[in-house]
C-alpha positions as CSV (number, residue, x, y, z in Angstrom):
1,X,-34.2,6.4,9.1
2,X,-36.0,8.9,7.4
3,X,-35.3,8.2,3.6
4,X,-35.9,11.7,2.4
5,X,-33.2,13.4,5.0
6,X,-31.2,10.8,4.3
7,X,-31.5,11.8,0.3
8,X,-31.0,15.4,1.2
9,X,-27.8,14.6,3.4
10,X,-26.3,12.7,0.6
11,X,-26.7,15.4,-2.0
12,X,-25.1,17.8,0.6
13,X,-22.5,15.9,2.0
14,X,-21.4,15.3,-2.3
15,X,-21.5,18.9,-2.7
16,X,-19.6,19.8,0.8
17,X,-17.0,17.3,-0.2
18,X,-17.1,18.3,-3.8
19,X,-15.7,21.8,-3.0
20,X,-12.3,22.0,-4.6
21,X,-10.5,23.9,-2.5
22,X,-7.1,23.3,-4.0
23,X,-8.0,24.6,-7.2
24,X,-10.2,27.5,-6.1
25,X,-6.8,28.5,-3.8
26,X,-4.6,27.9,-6.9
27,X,-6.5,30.2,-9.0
28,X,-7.7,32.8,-6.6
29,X,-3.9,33.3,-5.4
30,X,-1.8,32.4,-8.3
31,X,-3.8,32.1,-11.3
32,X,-3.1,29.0,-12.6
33,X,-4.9,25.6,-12.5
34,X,-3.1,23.0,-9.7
35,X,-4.1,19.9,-12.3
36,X,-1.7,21.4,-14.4
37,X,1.5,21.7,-12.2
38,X,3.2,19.8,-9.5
39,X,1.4,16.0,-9.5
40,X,-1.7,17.2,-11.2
41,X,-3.6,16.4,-8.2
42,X,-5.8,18.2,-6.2
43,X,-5.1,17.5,-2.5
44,X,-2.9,19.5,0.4
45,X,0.4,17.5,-0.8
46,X,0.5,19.0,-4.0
47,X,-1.2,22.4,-2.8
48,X,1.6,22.7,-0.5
49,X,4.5,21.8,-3.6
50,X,2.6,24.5,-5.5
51,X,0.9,27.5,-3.6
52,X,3.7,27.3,-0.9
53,X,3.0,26.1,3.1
54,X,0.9,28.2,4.1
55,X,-1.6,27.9,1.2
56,X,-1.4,24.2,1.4
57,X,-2.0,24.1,5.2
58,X,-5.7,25.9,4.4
59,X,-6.2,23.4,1.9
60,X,-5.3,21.0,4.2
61,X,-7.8,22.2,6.8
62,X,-10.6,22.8,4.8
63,X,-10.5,19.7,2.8
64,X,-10.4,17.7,6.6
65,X,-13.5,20.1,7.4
66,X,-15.5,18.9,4.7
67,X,-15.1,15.5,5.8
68,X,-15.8,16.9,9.2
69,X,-19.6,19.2,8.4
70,X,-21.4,16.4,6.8
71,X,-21.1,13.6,9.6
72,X,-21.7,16.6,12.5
73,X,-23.7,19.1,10.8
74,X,-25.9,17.7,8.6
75,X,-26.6,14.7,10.3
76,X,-27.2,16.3,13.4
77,X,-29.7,19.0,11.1
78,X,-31.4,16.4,9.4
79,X,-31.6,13.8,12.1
80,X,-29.3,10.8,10.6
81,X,-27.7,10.0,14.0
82,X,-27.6,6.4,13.1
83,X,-24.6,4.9,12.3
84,X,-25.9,3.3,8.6
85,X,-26.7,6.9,7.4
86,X,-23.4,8.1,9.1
87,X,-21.3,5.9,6.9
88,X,-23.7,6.7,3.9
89,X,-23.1,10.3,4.4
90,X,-19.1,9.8,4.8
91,X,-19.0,7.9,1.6
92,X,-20.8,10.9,-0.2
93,X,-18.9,13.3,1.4
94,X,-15.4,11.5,0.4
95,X,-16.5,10.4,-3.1
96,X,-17.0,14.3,-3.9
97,X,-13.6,15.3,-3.4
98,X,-12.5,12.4,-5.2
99,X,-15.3,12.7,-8.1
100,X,-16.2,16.5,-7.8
101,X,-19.4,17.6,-9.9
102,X,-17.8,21.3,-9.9
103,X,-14.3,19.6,-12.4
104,X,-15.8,17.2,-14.6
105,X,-15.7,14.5,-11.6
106,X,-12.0,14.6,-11.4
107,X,-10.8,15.7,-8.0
108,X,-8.6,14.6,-5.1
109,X,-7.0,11.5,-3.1
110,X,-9.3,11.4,-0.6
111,X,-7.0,11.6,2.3
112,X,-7.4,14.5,4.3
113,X,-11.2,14.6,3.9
114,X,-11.3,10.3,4.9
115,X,-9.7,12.0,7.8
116,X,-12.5,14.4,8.4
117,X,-14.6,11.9,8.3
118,X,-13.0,10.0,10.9
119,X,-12.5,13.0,13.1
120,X,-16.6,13.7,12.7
121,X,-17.7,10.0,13.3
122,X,-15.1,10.2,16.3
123,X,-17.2,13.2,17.4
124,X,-20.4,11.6,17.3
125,X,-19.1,7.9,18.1
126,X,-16.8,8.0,20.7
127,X,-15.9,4.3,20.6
128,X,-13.9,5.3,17.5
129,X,-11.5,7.7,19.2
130,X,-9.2,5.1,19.8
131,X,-9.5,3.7,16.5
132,X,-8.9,7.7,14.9
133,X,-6.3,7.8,17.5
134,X,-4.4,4.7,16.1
135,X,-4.2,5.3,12.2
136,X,-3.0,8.7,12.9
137,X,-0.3,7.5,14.3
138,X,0.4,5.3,12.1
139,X,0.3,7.4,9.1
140,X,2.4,10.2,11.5
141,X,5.3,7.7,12.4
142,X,5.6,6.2,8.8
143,X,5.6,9.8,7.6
144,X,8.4,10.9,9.8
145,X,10.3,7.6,9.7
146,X,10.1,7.6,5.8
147,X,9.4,11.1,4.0
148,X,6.5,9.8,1.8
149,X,3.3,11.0,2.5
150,X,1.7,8.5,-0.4
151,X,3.4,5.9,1.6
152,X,2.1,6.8,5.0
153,X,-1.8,7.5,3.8
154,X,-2.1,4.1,2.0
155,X,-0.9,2.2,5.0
156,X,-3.0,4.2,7.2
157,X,-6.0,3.4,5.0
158,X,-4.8,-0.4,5.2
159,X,-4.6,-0.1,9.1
160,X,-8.1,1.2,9.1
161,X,-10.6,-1.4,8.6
162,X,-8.2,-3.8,10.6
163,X,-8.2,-1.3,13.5
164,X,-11.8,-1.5,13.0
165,X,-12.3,-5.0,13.3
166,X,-9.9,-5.4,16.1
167,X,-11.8,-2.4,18.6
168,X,-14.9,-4.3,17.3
169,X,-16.8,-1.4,15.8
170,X,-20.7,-1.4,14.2
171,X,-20.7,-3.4,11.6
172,X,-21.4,-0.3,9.1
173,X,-18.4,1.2,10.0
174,X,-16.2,-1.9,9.4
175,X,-17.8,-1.8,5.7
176,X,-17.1,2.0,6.0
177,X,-13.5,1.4,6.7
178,X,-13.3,-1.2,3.8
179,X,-15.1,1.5,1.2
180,X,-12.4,4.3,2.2
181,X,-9.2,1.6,1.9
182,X,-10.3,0.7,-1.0
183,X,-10.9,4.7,-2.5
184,X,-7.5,5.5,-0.7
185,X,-5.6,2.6,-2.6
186,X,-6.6,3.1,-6.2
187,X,-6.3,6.6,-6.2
188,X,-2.8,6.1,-5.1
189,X,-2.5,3.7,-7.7
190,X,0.4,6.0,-9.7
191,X,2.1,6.5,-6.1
192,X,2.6,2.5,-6.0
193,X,3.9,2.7,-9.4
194,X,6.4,4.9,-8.3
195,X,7.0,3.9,-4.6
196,X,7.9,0.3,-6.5
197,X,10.3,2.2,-8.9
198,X,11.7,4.0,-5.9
199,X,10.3,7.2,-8.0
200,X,8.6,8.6,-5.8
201,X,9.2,11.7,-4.6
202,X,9.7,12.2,-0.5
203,X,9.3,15.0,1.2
204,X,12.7,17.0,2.9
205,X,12.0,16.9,7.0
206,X,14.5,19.3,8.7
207,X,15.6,16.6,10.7
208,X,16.6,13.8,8.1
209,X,19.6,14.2,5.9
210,X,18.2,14.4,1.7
211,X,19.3,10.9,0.2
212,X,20.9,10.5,-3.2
């Protein structure tokens, strides 16, 4: 492990993840700041309650791409192939969004770019295919089954370091895992609050009848 790359790939794979796409999309197409309306928060879910679906699905995208670049792209440019500097670099890249440097460290949930993450350690480990595979579908069904997408991302960031253990992947990534759960929980800390309450809001499916 060259420590210097490794440096370098940290400070890049903060600053990819840092890129707050939700509010450069809220102010570019509607000028207004997304902190200030929907849930306050900066990630596709609220995007999508704000700037409308198609809006939010670009957030969406981008925000899993820059989980995505700094596990393929850096890496693979600064030669951090290893999985200890994978998972340092997917930490970096995650606590960015969450903690971006561009908004006075006050960004996202984490979700969708922990998901890019996955989907580029997937990409360059492909023992953990079956393990991305799994906690998709896990957050997918509960999504569908249930409406709430708070609901569905904090059990599929529970399911993850389990899935982990259980497929018996690198040791790094198990600690990995445990890192992003833990990120994923307390940031929905206010969505437990209101899951508890039953004040949470759901999203309408086409196919499920709105409940009173």
């Amino acid at each position: 492990m060259n420590l210097l790359n490794l440096f370098i790939g940290v400070v890049l794979a903060y600053l990819i993840g840092s890129i707050p796409v939700a509010y450069i999309f809220g102010r570019v197409l509607k000028n207004l700041d997304i902190r200030e309306h929907g849930s306050g928060n900066m990630g596709a879910t609220n995007a999508f309650r704000v700037l409308g679906r198609g809006p939010g699905t670009l957030v969406l995208i981008l925000d899993i791409i820059k989980g995505i670049i700094p596990v393929t792209v850096v890496a693979n440019l600064l030669g951090l192939g290893d999985s200890l500097s994978l998972v340092i670099l997917s930490v970096a890249a995650v606590s960015g969004h969450n903690w971006t440097v561009f908004l006075n460290f006050k960004g996202g949930k984490g979700m969708a770019t922990s998901l890019g993450v996955l989907i580029g350690l997937a990409i360059q480990l492909p023992g953990l295919r079956i393990i991305l595979g799994l906690s998709t579908l896990i957050w997918l069904v509960l999504f569908l089954a249930l409406g709430y997408v708070s609901l569905a991302s904090i059990s599929a960031a529970i399911a993850l370091p389990v899935l982990m253990v259980v497929f018996d992947a690198p040791f790094p990534m198990k600690m990995m895992a445990m890192v992003l759960c833990v990120f994923i929980v307390l940031r929905h800390s206010s969505n437990i609050k209101r899951l508890i309450k039953g004040q949470e809001n759901r999203v309408s499916l086409p196919f499920r009848k709105r409940s009173n």
